[in-house]
Structures are given as C-alpha cells and as structure tokens.
N, C-alpha and C positions, 0 to 999 in steps of 0.2 A: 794244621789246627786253624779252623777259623774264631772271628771275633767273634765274642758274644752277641755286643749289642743290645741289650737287653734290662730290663730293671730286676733286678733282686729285692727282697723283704726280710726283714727278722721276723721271729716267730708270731707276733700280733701282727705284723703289716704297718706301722708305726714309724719305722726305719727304714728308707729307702736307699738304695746304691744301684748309681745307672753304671755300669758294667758297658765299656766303649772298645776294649783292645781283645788282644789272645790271650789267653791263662799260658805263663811262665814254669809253674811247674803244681803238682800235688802232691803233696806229702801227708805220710800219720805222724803225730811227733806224740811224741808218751814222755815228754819232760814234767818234771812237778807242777811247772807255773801252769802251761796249758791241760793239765790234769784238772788243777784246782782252779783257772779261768772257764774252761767248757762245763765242771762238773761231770764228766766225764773219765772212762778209762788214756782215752786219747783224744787227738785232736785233728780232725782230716780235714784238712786246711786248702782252698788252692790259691796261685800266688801270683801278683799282676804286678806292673810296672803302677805307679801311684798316678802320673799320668791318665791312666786308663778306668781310672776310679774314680768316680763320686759320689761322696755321701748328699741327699739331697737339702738336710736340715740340721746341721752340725749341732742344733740344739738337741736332738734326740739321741745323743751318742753319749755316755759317760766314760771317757777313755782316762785308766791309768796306768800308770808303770809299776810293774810286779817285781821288779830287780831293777839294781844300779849299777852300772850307769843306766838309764831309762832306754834304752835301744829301741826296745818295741812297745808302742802305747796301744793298751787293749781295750778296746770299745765295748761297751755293752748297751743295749737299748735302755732308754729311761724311762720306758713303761713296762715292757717283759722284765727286765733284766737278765738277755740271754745273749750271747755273743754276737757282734754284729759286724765289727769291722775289726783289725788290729795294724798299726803301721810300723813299719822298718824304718828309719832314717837313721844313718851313719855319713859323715865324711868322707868323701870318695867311693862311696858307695851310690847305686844307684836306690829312688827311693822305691821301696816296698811295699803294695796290701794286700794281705792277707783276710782272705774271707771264707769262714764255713764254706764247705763245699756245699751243707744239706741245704742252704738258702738259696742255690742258683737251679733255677726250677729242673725240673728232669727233664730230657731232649735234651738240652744243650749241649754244647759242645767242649764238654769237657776232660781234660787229660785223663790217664789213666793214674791211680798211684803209683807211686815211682819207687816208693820204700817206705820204711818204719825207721824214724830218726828216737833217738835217747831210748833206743829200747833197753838199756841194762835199767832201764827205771819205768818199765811197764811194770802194768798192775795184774793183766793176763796173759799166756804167752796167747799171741796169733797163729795162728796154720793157715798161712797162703806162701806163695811162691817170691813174693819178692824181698828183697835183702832187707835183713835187722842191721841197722850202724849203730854200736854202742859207744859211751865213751863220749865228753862233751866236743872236745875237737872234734874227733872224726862226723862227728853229728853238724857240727856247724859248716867245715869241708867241704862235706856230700851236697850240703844247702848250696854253699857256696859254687857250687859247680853244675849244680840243679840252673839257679838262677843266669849264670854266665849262659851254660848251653842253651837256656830255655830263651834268652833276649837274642841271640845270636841266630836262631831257626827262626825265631817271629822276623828277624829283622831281614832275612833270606829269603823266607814266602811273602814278603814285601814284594821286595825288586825283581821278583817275576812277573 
C-alpha cells in the first residue's frame, strides 16, 4: 500500500486534511453513533495512524463526543456540516483518524474494505462477500486487529 500524500476535502472544500502516511485499514461500521454521525445507513470510514494526519485549520472542524467515555471525537465541518475528520485516543493505544473514505479523491490509493463491523445494528442487510462481525466486542476486536495488522505491514513496507 502506498502513502497518500495528498490533500482531502469535506464536501464544500472548506476543510482541509493533508493525508502524509498509508491507510491502516477500511471498514463499514453500522453502529448507531456512526449511523446518526454520517446520516447515513453506515459508515465507510478508512483509518490512519494520527501522525499522518492533518487537519489544516482546526477552526473548521466542530468535533464532539457521541458516548462516554469520549474515546472517539467526531468532526464535522462548520460550514457543510458533514463529516470530516473523527479521532481515536486511548491510553496505550496508538492515536487514531478516521476519515470518510468518499473525501479521499478517487485514484488513490486506497485499501479495500476489510468487513462490516456492529452489523446486528444495520439498517439494510448488504450482499457482498466480505464478513458481518456482530456483537459490540467482537466488533471492537476485529478493529483491534485490523489496526495492529494494518501498522505492522506499513511498518514492513518501510524497512524494505
């Protein structure tokens, strides 16, 4: 997988994120929050080391937390008001962001989706070929293991 490299946009162009490293992994996730954050059925998210992310004007971001403890702060632009960034940070965790997949221009070089996470809480079923995880564990798990593999192969296609 190569780096991006690349600037992204929210939907007016308003909110900028210069995108610097490789995408970690992509997911659909069909949990409530990101139902009722995208306004969408789901949310096809892809997923970077925080590092490799920058928003360029932290003024145009209105991020908050949709459950507590606040784990992930969800960004939305403050002129569209459509999703633009979301961050992960946990303690001993490495840090996380999470960006619309539809904002990284087409071409790029982006994963494929990997699965459909909290699908016992979609709204329609899917018909494609890759795995449903239902269940909040197993949903967080599969994440969890998405992430580890996915910084472990970036960090591989380094040191070649």
């Amino acid at each position: 997988m190569t780096s991006l490299n690349q600037v992204c946009e929210c939907q007016c162009g308003k909110t900028e994120l210069l995108i610097k490293g490789k995408p970690i992994t992509r997911i659909a996730c069909h949990c409530q929050i990101c139902q009722e954050f995208n306004q969408a059925d789901f949310a096809d998210i892809t997923l970077f080391l925080s590092k490799d992310v920058m928003l360029s004007h932290d003024n145009t971001v209105d991020f908050k937390a949709y459950q507590s403890p606040p784990a992930v702060q969800r960004g939305k632009c403050v002129y569209c008001n459509n999703p633009a960034i979301e961050r992960f940070d946990m303690p001993l965790c490495p840090s996380i962001t999470m960006i619309p997949s539809n904002l990284i221009p087409p071409g790029s070089s982006l994963p494929s989706l990997s699965a459909h996470i909290f699908y016992h809480r979609k709204i329609t079923d899917i018909h494609d070929s890759l795995p449903k995880i239902s269940g909040f564990l197993k949903s967080q798990l599969f994440v969890g293991k998405q992430i580890v593999t996915g910084i472990i192969k970036n960090k591989l296609s380094l040191s070649r």
